[in-house]
C-alpha positions in Angstrom: 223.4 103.7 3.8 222.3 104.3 0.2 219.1 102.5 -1.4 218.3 102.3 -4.7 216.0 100.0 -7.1 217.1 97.7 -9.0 214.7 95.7 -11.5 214.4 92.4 -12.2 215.5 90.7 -16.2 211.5 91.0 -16.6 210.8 94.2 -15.5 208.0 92.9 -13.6 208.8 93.9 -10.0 211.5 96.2 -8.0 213.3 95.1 -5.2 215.1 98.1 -2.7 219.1 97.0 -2.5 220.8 98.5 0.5 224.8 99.0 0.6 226.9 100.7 2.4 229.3 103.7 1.2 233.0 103.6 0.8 233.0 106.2 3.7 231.2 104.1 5.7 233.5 101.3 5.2 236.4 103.0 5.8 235.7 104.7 9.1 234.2 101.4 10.5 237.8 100.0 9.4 239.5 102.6 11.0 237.8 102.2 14.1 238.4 98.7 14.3 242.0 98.8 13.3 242.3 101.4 16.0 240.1 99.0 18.8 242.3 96.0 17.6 245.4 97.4 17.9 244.6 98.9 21.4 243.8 95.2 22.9 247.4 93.9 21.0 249.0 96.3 23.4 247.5 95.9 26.2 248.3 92.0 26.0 251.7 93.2 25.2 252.0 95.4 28.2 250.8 92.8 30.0 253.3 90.1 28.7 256.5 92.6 29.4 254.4 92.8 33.6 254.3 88.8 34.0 258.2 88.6 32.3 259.5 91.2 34.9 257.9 89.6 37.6 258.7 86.3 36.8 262.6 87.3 37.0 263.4 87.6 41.2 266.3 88.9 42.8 266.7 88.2 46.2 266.3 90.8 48.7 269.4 91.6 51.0 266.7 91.5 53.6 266.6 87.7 53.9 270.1 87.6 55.1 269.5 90.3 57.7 266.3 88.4 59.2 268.4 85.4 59.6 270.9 87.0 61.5 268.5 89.7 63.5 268.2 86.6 66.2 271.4 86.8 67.2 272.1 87.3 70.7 275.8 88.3 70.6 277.7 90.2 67.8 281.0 90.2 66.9 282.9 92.0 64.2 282.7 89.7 61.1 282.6 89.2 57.4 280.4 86.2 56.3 279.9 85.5 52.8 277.5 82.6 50.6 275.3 81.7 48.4 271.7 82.2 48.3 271.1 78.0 47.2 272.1 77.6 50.5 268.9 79.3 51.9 266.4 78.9 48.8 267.6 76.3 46.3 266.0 77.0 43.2 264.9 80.8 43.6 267.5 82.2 43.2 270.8 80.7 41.0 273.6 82.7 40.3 273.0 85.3 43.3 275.5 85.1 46.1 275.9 87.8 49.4 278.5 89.2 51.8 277.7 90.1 55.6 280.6 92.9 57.0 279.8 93.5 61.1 281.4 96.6 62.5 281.3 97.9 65.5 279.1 101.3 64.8 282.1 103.2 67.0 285.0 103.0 69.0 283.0 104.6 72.4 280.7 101.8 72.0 280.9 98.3 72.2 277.4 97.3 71.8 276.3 98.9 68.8 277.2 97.6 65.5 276.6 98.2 62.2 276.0 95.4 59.6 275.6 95.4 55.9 274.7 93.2 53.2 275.6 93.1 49.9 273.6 91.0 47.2 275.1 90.6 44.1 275.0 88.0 41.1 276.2 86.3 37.5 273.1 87.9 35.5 273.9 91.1 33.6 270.2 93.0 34.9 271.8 96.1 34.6 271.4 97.0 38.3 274.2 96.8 40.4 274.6 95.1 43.4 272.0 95.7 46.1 273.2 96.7 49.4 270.8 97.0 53.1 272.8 98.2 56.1 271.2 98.4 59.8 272.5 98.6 63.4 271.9 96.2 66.3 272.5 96.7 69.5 273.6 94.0 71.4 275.0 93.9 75.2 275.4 90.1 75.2 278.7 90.8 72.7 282.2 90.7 74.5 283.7 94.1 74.4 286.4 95.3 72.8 287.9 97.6 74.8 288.5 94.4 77.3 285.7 96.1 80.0 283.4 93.7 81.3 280.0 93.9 80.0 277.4 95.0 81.8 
């Protein structure tokens, strides 16, 4: 900060003016440009987080736990939609249960996949969970009598 003097129309008194340089003023610019422009994208960063978590695809999970309580398996292909289960959450989105037996030695053991897959264009494809259950309650298929 420069000071100078600076006289009145009289003459009579001084009085000290204070200012501040042109370097002054532009690194206090620049720092606040830089500060300001760091918040704006932050608050952008943070707009893309709450937009991507505000779009939800269902997890192929759901249609798994609402089948893991079943006592007896049989070789199957199930399909629907997921309005049925959660009207509202999730429009457009629709899944497909296959149940295979896991192999032709055993007829207990089956494998069972889900496939959930919907209207929107997200780029992703379809998402897909596969487990095995095991389950001696199921008739056989070999025509042996269970156990």
């Amino acid at each position: 900060m420069k000071t100078g003097q600076n006289s009145t129309i009289s003459g009579a008194r001084s009085v000290a003016v204070r200012a501040f340089s042109l370097l002054e003023v532009m690194v206090a610019s620049a720092i606040f440009f830089m500060v300001a422009f760091a918040i704006l994208e932050m608050v952008t960063r943070a707009l893309v987080g709450v937009r991507a978590i505000q779009h939800r695809e269902p997890d192929p999970g759901i249609i798994l736990a609402m089948f893991s309580t079943n006592k007896a398996w049989e070789e199957m292909t199930l399909s629907g939609n997921y309005e049925d289960i959660a009207p509202g959450m999730y429009p457009g989105y629709r899944w497909k249960l296959v149940a295979r037996r896991y192999m032709e030695t055993n007829d207990y053991l089956f494998d069972v996949g889900v496939v959930s897959y919907g209207d929107r264009k997200s780029g992703r494809g379809p998402a897909v969970v596969s487990t095995q259950f095991f389950s001696p309650n199921s008739k056989p298929a070999s025509g042996l009598k269970a156990p």
